[in-house]
Residue, then its C-alpha position, 0 to 999 in steps of 0.5 A: x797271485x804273482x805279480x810281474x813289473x815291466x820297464x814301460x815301453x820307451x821309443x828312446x833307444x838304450x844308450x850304452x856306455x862308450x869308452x871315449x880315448x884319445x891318443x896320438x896315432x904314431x906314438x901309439x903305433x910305436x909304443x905297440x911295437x916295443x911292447x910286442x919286442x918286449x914279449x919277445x925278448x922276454x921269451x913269449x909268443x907275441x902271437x900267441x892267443x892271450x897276447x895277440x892284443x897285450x901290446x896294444x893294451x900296454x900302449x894304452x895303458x902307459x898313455x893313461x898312466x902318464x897322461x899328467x906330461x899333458x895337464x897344465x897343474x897351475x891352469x888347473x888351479x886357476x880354472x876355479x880361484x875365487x875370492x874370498x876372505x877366509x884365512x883358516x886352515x882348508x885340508x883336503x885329505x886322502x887323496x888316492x895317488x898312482x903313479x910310477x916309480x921312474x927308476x923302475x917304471x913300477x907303481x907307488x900308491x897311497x894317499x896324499x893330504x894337502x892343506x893351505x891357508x888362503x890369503x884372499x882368493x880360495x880355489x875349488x876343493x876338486x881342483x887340489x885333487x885335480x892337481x896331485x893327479x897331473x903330477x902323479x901321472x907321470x915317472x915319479x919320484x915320491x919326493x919330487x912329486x910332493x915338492x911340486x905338489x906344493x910349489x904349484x899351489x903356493x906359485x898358483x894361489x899366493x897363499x899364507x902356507x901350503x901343506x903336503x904329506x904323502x904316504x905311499x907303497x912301493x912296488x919296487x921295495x914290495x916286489x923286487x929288491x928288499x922285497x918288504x911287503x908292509x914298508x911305507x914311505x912318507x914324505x912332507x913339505x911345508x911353505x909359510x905358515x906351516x913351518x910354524x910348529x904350532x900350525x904345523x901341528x894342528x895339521x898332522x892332528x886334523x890329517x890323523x882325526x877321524x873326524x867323519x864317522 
């Protein structure tokens, strides 16, 4: 005998996923005009069918991927300090990074671990990775991008040390220039007690243990 299950009648209506965006009109509209005049100097049809919306597209792209020009990391940061009397290391660790080389206006991807230890107030673990996101989402530099990852954190919380490394893949070394597909770049910074060899050492330990199966 077969048996047929049915969803049970609902009078709700379905609710569908809407995709929620806001962008400032003008700059928009500008931003969708040089792509099209990109196209075009590039040797395409911007009227073409499969381009009709590409520059529309690619406004709404670049406006996401540098949305952190609109985030405030330190009101981040702020949003959720609590106080608290621990004062061990805290490590939040792979933390997935995009963001845009400023040279070449091409991605860099990676991980970020970032450690501080508290003195006196602790901040929400998600607002650390709220934070390298507003830094990331806009023309970087790998380097610059670590200092200010850690500046932020240590001019926000008045820790007893921050911690910073980056490893990331440029598309700029991968798909132009020296072309070298499996470079990696990385890049630290350290504040306080961190630049102390010992402490400093058991972070790039925690960081490297694979500590959750």
């Amino acid at each position: 005998m077969k048996t047929q299950t049915t969803r049970p009648a609902s009078s709700e209506p379905i609710k569908r996923y809407t995709k929620m965006e806001v962008f400032d009109e003008e700059n928009l509209n500008f931003m969708v005009e040089n792509y099209r005049k990109i196209l075009e100097h590039v040797g395409e049809d911007a009227d073409r069918e499969g381009l009709i919306k590409t520059p529309l597209r690619a406004a709404k792209a670049m406006h996401f991927l540098t949305h952190g020009y609109q985030m405030d990391p330190e009101k981040i940061l702020r949003s959720a300090m609590f106080k608290e009397d621990y004062r061990e290391m805290v490590i939040v660790k792979d933390i997935e990074i995009y963001s845009m080389c400023e040279h070449h206006m091409l991605p860099f991807f990676g991980r970020a671990h970032v450690a501080y230890i508290p003195n006196g107030y602790i901040v929400g673990l998600s607002k650390i990775g709220r934070v390298v996101d507003a830094f990331a989402r806009r023309l970087q530099v790998q380097e610059r991008l670590t200092l200010e990852i850690r500046d932020c954190i240590q001019n926000t919380l008045n820790p007893l040390g921050v911690a910073v490394v980056i490893e990331a893949k440029h598309l700029c070394m991968m798909m132009r220039g020296v072309q070298k597909q499996n470079s990696v770049a990385t890049t630290s910074a350290f504040t306080g007690e961190f630049e102390n060899d010992r402490t400093r050492s058991e972070f790039i330990r925690l960081v490297a243990a694979n500590l959750i199966d």
